[in-house]
C-alpha positions in Angstrom: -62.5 1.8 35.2 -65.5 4.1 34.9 -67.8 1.6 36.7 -65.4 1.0 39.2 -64.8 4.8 39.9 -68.2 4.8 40.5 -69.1 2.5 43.0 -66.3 3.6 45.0 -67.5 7.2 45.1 -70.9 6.1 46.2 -69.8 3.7 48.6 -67.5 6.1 50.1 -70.3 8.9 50.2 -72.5 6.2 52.3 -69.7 4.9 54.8 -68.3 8.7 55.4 -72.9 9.9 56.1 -74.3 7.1 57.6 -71.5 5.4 59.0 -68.9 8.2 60.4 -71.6 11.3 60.4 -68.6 13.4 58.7 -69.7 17.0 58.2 -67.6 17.3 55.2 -68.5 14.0 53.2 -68.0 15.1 49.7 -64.3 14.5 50.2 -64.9 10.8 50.9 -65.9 10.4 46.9 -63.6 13.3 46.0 -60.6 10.7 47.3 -61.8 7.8 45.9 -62.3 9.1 42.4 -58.8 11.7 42.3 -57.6 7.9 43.3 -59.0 5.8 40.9 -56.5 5.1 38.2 -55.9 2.1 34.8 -55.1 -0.8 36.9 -55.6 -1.7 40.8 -51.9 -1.1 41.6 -51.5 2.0 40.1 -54.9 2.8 42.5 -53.5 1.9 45.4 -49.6 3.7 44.5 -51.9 7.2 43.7 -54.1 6.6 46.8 -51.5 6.4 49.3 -49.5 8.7 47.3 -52.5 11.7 48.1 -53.1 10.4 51.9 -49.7 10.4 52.7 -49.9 14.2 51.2 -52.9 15.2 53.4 -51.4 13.6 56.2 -48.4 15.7 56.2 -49.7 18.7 54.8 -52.4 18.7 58.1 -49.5 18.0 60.6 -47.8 21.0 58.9 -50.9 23.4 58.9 -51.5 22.9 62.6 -48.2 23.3 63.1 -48.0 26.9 61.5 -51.4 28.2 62.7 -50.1 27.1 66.1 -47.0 28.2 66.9 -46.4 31.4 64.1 -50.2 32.4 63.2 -51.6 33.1 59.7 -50.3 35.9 58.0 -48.5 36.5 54.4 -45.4 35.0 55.8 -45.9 31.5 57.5 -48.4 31.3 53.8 -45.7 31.8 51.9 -43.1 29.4 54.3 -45.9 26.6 54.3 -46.1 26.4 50.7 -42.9 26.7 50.0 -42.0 23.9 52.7 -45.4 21.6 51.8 -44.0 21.5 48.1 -40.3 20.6 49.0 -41.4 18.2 51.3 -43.9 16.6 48.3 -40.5 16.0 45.9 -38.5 14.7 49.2 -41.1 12.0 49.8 -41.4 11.3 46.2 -45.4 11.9 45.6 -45.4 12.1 42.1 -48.6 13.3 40.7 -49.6 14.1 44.5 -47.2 16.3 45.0 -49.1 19.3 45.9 -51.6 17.6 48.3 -49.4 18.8 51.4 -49.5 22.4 50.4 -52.4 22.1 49.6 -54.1 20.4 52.7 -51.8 23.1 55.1 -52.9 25.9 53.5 -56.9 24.6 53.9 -56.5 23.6 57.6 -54.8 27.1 58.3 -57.4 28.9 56.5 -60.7 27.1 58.5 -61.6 29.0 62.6 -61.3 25.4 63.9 -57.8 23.8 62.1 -57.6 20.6 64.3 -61.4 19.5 63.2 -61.0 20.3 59.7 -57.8 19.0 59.4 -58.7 16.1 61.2 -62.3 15.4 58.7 -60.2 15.9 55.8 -57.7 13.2 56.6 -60.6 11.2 57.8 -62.9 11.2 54.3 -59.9 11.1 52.4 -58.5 8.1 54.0 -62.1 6.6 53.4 -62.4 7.2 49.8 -58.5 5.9 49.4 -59.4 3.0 51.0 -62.9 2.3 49.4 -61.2 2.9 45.8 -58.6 0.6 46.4 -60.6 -2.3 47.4 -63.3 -1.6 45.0 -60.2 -1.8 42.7 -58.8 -5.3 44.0 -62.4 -6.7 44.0 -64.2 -6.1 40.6 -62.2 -7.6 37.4 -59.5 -5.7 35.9 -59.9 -5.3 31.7 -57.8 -6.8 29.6 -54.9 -5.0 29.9 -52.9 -7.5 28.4 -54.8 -8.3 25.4 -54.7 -5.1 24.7 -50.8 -4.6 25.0 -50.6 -7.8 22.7 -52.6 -5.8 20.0 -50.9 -2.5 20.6 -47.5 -4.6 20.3 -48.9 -6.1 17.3 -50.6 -2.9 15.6 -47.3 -1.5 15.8 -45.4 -4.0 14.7 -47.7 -4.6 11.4 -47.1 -1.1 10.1 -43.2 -0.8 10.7 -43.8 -3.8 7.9 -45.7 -1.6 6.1 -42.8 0.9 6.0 -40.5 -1.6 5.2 -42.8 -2.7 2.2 -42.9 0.1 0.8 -40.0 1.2 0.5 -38.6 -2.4 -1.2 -41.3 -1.3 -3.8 -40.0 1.7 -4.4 -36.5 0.4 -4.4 -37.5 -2.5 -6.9 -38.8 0.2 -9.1 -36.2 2.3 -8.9 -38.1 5.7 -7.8 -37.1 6.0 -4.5 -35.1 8.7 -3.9 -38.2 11.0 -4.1 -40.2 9.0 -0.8 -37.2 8.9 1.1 -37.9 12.3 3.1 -41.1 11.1 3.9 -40.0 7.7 5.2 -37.7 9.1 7.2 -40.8 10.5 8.8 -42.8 7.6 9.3 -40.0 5.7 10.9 -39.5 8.5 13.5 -42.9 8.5 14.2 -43.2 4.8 14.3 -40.3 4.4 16.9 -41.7 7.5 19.3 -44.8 5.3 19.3 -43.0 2.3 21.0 -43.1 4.1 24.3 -47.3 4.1 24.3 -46.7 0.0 23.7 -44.1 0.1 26.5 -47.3 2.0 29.3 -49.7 -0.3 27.9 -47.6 -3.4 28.6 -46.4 -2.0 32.1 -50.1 -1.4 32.9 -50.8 -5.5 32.0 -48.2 -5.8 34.6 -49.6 -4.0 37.1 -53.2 -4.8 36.5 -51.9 -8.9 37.7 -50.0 -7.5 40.7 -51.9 -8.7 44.2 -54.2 -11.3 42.1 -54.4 -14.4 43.0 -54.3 -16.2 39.6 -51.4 -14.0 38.4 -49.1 -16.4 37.3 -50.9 -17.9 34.3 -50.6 -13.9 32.6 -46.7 -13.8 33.6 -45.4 -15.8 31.0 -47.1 -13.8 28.2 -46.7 -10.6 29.5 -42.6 -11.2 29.9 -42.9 -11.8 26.1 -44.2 -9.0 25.4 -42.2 -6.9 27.5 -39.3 -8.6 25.9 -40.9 -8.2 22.3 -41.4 -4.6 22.8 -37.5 -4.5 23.6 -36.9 -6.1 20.2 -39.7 -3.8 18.6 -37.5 -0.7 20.1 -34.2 -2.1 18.4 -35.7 -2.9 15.3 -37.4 1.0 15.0 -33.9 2.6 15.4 -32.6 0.5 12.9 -35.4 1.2 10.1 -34.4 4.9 11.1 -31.3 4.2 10.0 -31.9 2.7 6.8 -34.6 5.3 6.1 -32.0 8.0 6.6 -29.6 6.2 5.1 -31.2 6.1 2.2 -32.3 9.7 2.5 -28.8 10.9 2.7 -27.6 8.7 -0.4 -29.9 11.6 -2.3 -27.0 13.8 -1.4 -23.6 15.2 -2.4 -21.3 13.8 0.1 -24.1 11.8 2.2 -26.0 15.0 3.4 -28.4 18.2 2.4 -26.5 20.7 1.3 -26.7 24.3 3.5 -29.8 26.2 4.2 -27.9 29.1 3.0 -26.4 27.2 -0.7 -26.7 29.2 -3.6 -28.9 28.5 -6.4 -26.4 29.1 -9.5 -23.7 26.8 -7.8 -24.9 24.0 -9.5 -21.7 21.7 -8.2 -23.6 22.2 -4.8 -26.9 20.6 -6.3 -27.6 16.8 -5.0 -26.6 14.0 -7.4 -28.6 10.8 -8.6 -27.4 8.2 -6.3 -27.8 3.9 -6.3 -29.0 2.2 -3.9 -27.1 -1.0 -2.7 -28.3 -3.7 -5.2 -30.5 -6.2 -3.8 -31.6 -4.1 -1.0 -35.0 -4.2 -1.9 -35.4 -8.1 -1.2 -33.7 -7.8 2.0 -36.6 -5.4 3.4 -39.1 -7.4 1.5 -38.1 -10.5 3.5 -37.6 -8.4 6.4 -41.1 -6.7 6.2 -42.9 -10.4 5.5 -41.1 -11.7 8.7 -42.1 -8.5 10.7 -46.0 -9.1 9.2 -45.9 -13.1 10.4 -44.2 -11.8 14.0 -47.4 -9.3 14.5 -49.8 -12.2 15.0 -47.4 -13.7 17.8 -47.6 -10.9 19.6 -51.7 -11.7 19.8 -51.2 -15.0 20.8 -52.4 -16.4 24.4 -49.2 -18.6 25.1 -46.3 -19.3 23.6 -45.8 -19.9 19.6 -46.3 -23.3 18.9 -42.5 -25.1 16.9 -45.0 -24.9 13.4 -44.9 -20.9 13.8 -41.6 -21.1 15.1 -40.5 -23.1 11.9 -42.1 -20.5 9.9 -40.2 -18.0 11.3 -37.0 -19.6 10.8 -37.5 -19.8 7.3 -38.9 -16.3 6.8 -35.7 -15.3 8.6 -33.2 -17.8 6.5 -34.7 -16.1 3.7 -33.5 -12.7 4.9 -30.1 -13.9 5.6 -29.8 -14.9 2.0 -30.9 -12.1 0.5 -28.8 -9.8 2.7 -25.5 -11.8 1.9 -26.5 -11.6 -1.8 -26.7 -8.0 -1.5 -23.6 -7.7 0.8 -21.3 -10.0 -1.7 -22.7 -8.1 -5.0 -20.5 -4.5 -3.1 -17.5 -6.6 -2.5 -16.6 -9.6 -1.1 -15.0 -8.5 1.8 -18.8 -6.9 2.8 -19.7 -10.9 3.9 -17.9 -10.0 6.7 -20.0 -8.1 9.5 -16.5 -6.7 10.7 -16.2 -4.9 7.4 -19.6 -4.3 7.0 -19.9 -1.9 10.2 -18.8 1.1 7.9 -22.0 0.4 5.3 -24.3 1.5 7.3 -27.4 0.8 5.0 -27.0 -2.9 5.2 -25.4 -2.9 9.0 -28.8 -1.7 10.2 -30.2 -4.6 8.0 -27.9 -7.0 9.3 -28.9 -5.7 13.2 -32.5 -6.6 12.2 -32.1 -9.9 10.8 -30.2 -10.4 14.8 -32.7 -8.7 16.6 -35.3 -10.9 15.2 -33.4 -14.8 15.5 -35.6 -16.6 17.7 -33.2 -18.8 18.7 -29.6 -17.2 18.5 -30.9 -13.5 19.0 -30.8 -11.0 21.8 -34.5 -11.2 22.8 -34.9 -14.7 22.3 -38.1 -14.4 25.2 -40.0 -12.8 23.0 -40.7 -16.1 21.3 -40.4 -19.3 23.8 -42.2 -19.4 27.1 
């Protein structure tokens, strides 16, 4: 990106001198680097975004020197205009460009040339960065989504590992604060895997060998989907657990009184069995992490593997669920346990063959 920023500046700098003769060449550069942007597509979106904003905002200048004069008031009405025209025409970042370009054309002797140069250098460096952008090769933008994906996916399994071992040895209730923690923090972080997969998207967009990276990056889009599910239900088990440290499944109030010791938490169990079930479910997560780094599709020995990992879970989880009652076996009953629901929703979420997000895993 850096390189490519680069060369457009210069080349814009040479094509608005030598080329046009502009008298205000520094904008030519100043376009294409304020337009320079991740991925080619997102550089041509933010170019045309900011021409379209100088193109306006030096029709509306003119317009206002012209026919009302400069003074505080048609400042003040050009501004205010320039910015609600931005939001109607949807500029995004750009947004202030046509304020900003009125109130620069109104303030020069000669509005018509400068206005005129502006849109002229700008339109240069837009153009120049956008090419420059097309031409030289993108970086791997979706390798790295795969390894975001991935990275992010390894230390939700972590999170799950840890807390089967505290589970297993029976000192959990002390961690369970700070794992609520960690699993907020861990779901908030899907959304940077989510940008970094939508840049992969764009960074194929108008290239000509586009369709080989398709396939892979709908699998990731579709695994970062799954990822999403799978955070908000650790966050549930997390504060799940967390709440079964409580009286009544909560903290009691701020304002609870020290001597009313019938207000003080109580020792609490976790479900039995429990810890296996996030075991399995954090050795599945571990072996779906290198998926996500793969080139094409998983091949049916990695796809075996999975099965098994997740035939594994399912076992464990009815063990746990038939050890509370019977009648837990059932999902139907088993939406009011809210513990081993959330488990249940993951062991789903993660089938690669009956599951929700079952393009996460075939081509």
């Amino acid at each position: 990106m850096v390189v490519r920023t680069a060369i457009a500046a210069a080349l814009s700098w040479w094509i608005a001198t030598a080329l046009l003769h502009s008298d205000a060449a520094t904008l030519a550069p100043v376009g294409a680097i304020l337009g320079a942007h991740t991925t080619p597509f997102a550089t041509a979106r933010k170019s045309l975004q900011r021409a379209a904003g100088i193109g306006f905002g030096f029709l509306l200048g003119v317009a206002a020197a012209a026919s009302l004069g400069v003074n505080t008031i048609t400042m003040l009405l050009t501004v205010l205009i320039g910015m609600y025209a931005g939001r109607l025409l949807r500029l995004g970042p750009q947004m202030h460009q046509i304020a900003l370009t009125a109130v620069l054309v109104m303030g020069t002797a000669q509005h018509f040339g400068y206005g005129a140069t502006r849109l002229e250098d700008n339109v240069v460096g837009v153009l120049i960065g956008t090419l420059i952008g097309l031409l030289l090769p993108a970086p791997g933008f979706t390798r790295r989504g795969g390894e975001e994906l991935a990275r992010l996916t390894r230390q939700i399994s972590d999170l799950l590992t840890d807390v089967s071992g505290h589970l297993a040895a029976g000192d959990w209730a002390a961690c369970s604060g700070q794992w609520v923690n960690r699993a907020r923090g861990l779901s908030k972080r899907v959304e940077s895997v989510r940008k970094a997969v939508r840049d992969a998207e764009d960074a194929i967009r108008f290239r000509p060998r586009a369709g080989r990276a398709r396939p892979r990056i709908n699998r990731l889009a579709e695994a970062t989907q799954c990822l999403d599910h799978v955070g908000h239900q650790v966050r549930g088990i997390t504060r799940g657990l967390y709440n079964l440290t409580f009286r009544e499944g909560r903290p009691p109030a701020l304002h609870w009184d020290q001597h009313d010791s019938h207000l003080l938490p109580e020792p609490a169990s976790a479900p039995p069995g429990l810890d296996r079930v996030l075991a399995d479910l954090a050795t599945l997560l571990g072996q779906l992490a290198d998926v996500h780094t793969l080139e094409d599709a998983p091949d049916p020995n990695l796809l075996l593997q999975l099965r098994t990992l997740l035939g594994a879970a399912e076992t464990s989880f009815l063990r746990t669920a038939l050890d509370q009652s019977p009648a837990y076996a059932d999902w139907r009953v088993l939406c009011t346990a809210g513990i081993l629901e959330d488990a249940r929703k993951m062991i789903h979420e993660l089938d690669p063959d009956s599951g929700p997000h079952r393009g996460a895993f075939h081509a």
